[in-house]
Structures are given as C-alpha cells and as structure tokens.
C-alpha positions in Angstrom: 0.0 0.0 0.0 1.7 3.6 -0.9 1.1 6.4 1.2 -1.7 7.7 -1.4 -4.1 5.3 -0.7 -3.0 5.5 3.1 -3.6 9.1 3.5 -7.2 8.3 1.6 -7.7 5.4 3.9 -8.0 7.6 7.3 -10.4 9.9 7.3 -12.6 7.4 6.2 -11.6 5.1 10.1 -11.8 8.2 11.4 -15.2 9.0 10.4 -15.9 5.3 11.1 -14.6 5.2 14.2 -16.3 8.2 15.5 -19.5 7.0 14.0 -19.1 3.5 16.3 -18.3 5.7 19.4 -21.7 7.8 18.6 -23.6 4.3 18.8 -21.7 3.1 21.4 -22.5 6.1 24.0 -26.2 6.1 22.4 -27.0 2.6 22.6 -24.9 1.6 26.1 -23.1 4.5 28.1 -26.4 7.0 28.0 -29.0 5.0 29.4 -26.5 4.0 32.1 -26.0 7.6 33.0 -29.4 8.8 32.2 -30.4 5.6 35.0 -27.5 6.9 37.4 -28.5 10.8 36.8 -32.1 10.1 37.3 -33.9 11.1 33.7 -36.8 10.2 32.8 -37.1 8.0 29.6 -38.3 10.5 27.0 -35.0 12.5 27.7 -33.3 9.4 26.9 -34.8 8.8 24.0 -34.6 12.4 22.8 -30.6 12.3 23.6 -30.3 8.7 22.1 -32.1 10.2 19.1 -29.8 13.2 19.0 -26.3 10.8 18.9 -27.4 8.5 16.4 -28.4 11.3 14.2 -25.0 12.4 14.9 -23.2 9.6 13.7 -24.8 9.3 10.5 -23.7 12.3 9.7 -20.1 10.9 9.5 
C-alpha cells in the first residue's frame, strides 16, 4: 500500500470510528448515566435520538 491510498484510507476510520463511538454512547453509556443521573425516559430517548443522528452524519 503507498502512502496515497494511506492518506485516503483515514479519514474514512476516522469518520468510522467516531460514528461506532456515537452508537456506542447512544446505545450503552447513555441509558446507564441517564439511569444513574435520574432522567426520565423520554429524555433518553430524545438524547439517544440526538447521537445517532449524529453519527450518521459521519
């Protein structure tokens, strides 16, 4: 692999891995704070809503 297709190669793991962190706080960390914080589920939800949208956008 040359250094051309490198450089082309990361911002697309980049926007991949930020994309799986988005889904990863939306789907596991979130609810676990929202539980430990103490809000209610349609906050939740709204929030989760709010990072997935987020990560499709990368």
């Amino acid at each position: 692999m040359n250094q051309k297709q490198t450089t082309q190669n990361q911002p697309e793991m980049a926007s991949l891995l930020l994309g799986a962190g988005f889904a990863l706080a939306s789907l596991i960390i979130l609810p676990a704070v929202a539980q430990r914080v103490g809000l209610g589920s349609a906050v939740t939800i709204a929030l989760r809503g709010a990072l997935m949208r987020a990560s499709n956008r990368f």
